[in-house]
N, C-alpha and C positions, 0 to 999 in steps of 0.2 A: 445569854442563858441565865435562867435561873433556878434558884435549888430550893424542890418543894419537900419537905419532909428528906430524906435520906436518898431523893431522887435530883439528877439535873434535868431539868426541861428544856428545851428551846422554844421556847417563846413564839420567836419569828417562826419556828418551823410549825407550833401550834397552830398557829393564826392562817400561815397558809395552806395548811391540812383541811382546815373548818372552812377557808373561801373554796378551795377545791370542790370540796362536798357541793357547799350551797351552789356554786354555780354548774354545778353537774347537774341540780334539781330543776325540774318544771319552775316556769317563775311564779307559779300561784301555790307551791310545796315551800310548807314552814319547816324548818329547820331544829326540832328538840336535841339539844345536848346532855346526855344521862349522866348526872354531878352526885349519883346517889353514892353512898359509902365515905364520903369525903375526897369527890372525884374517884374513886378509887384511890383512895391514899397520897393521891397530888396535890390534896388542900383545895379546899372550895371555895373558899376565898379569892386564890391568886388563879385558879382557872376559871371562875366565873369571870375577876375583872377582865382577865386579858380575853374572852372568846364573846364577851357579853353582846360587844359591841356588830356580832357576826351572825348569832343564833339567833333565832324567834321566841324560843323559851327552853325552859328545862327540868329534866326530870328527877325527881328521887323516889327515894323508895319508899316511905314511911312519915307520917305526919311530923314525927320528931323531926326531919330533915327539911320539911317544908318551913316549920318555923324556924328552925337552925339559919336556914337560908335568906329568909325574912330578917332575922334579927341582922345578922353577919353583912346583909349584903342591901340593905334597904336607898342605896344610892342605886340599886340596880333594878330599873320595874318590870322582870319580865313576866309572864304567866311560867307557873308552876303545874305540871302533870303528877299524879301521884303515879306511882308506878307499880306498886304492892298492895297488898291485904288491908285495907283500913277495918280497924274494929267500930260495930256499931254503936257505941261507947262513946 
């Protein structure tokens, strides 16, 4: 187990949450895991490594978290989904 922020995770129990899902899916159904907010407060970091290797890609909310994600996690090359409001800017 391990402790993200003020929370204990399991790990082992993460990983097989995310194999469950995928292998529920069609096998030509990609898999987006939504990391937006900071995982929800779990640390993007330490749930992107540990589920990275399961998911197809992932999503946030806001450009700021696209690049957050980029910088943070650039061992990781998944495709990125925006999931909110981009300004045309």
């Amino acid at each position: 187990m391990d402790s993200f922020n003020n929370y204990i995770v399991d790990s082992k129990q993460l990983i097989t949450n995310v194999v469950n899902i995928k292998n529920s899916l069609d096998a030509n159904t990609r898999l987006c895991a939504v990391v937006k907010a900071d995982a929800y407060g779990l640390g993007l970091e330490k749930v992107c490594d540990i589920i990275a290797p399961y998911v197809d890609y992932f999503a946030v909310a806001c450009v700021k978290e696209a690049k957050e994600i980029r910088k943070q996690l650039r061992k990781i090359e998944k495709e990125l989904a925006l999931i909110g409001y981009v300004e045309s800017e």
